[in-house]
Structure formats: structure tokens, C-alpha cells
C-alpha positions as CSV (number, residue, x, y, z in Angstrom):
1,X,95.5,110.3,107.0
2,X,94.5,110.0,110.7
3,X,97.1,108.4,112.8
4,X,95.9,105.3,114.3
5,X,97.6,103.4,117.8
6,X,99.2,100.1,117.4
7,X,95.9,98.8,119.4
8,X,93.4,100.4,117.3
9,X,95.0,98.5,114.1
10,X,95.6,95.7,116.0
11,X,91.9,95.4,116.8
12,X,91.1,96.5,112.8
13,X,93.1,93.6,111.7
14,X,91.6,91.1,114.2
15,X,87.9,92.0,113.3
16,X,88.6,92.7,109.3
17,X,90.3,88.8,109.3
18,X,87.6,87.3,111.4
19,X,85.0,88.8,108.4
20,X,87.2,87.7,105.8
21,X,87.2,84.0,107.2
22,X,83.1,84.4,107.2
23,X,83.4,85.0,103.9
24,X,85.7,82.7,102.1
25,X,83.7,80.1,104.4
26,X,80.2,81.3,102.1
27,X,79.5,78.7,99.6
28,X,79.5,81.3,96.6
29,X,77.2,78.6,94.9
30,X,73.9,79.1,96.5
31,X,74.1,82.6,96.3
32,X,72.6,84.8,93.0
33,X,74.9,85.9,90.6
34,X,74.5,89.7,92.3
35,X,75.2,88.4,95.4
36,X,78.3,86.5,94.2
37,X,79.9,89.3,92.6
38,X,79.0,91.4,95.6
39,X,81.2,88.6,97.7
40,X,84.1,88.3,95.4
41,X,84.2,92.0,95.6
42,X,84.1,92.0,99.6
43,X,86.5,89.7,99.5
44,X,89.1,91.6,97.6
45,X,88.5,94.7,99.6
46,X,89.1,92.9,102.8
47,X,92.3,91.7,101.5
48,X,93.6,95.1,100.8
49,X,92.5,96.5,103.5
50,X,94.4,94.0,105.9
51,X,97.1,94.7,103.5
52,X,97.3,98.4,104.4
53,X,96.8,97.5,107.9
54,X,99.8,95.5,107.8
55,X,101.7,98.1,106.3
56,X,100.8,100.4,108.1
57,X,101.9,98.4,111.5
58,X,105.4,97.9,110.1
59,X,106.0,101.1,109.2
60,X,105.2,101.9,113.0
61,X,107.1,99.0,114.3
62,X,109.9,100.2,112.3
63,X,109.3,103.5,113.7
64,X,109.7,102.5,117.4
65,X,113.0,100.6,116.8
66,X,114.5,103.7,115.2
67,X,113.7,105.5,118.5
């Protein structure tokens, strides 16, 4: 896996939460059935990847206290 900087998953995190809000914001209602699977789907997806992103940042925060 590429190794990423604390900034460049900082930045990740910022921009993959401000999309998540968007979507949890959607009123799921309007939307076709398509297009509400499609958004439960994004959804999830954005939730694990913040969760990796998170992970990933502890690991590295970790790392630098070890040093």
C-alpha cells in the first residue's frame, strides 16, 4: 500500500466526512429506488473508508511516539 503523510490523510478525512454529511443530509425519499440503493451503498463506503483513514492515522501517531 502506498504510504500516505499525516497531511494527505488528514485532508482525505476532511473531504471524505464533508461528502458523507452531503449524503446523510439527501432525503433518500425523493430519490428512485436505483438511486437509493446507490446512496445507501455510498454511504457505507464512506464509512469505511474514514474508518481505515482513522486507522491508518493511529497507527502513525502511534508510530511517532515510539520514536
Amino acid at each position: 500500500m502506498q504510504d500516505f503523510t499525516t497531511e494527505e490523510l488528514s485532508e482525505a478525512h476532511r473531504a471524505l466526512l464533508s461528502a458523507l454529511r452531503k449524503c446523510e443530509k439527501m432525503d433518500a425519499e425523493k430519490l428512485g429506488k436505483s438511486q437509493q440503493t446507490l446512496l445507501e451503498r455510498r454511504i457505507a463506503a464512506l464509512k469505511v473508508a474514514l474508518a481505515l483513514i482513522e486507522k491508518e492515522q493511529t497507527v502513525k501517531e502511534c508510530n511517532a511516539t515510539a520514536l
